[in-house]
N, C-alpha and C positions, 0 to 999 in steps of 0.2 A: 681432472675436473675439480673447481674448486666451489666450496659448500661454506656461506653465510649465515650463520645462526642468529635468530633473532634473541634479542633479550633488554629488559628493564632498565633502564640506568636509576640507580640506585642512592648514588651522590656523585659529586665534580670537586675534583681540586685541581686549579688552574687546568690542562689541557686534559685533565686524565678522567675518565670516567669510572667508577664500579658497577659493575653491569652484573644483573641477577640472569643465566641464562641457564633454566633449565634445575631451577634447585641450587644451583653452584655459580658464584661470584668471580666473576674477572676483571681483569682491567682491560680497559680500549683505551687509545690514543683519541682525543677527539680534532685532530690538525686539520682532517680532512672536511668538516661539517662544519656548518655555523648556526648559533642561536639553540643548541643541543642544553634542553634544562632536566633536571629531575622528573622522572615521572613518566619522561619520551621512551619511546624503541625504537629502538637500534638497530641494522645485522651486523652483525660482529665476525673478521673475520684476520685471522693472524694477526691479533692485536691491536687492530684499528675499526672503530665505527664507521662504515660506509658509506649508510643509508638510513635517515630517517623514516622510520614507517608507523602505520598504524597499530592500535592495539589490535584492532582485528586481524588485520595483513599477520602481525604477530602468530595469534589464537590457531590463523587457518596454517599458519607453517610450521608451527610446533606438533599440528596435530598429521600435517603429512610428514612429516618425520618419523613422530610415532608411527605412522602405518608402515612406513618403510621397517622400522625396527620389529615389529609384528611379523611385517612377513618372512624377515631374517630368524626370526626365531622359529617359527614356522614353517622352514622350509631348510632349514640347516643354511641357507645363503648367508656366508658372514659378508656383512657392509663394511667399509674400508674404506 
């Protein structure tokens, strides 16, 4: 399974984006998206921006993330 993180883009140079996800900075490739400016979100995922999304879309996937990582602690279940 593979798992798309949303996050901030932060600034662009030429194709690259900095993306805030989560407290921690990466880069994404942006080859795949068009018209991707500062400010937008992102999912981010092996190094490439996928999908343009909302801030909310963002807010509601960060926060079931969190719940997942809750119940991993919570329940001795490590996520992987």
């Amino acid at each position: 399974m593979c798992l798309s993180i949303p996050g901030k883009v932060m600034s662009i140079e030429n194709d690259i984006a900095t993306v805030s996800v989560g407290g921690s900075e990466v880069t994404a490739g942006l080859q795949l998206l068009e018209n991707v400016r500062v400010g937008d979100y992102v999912l981010v995922h092996s190094g490439f921006a996928l999908q343009l999304i909302s801030e909310e879309e963002a807010a509601q996937t960060l926060a079931l993330i969190r719940q997942l990582e809750d119940l991993s602690d919570d329940d001795n279940i490590p996520i992987r």
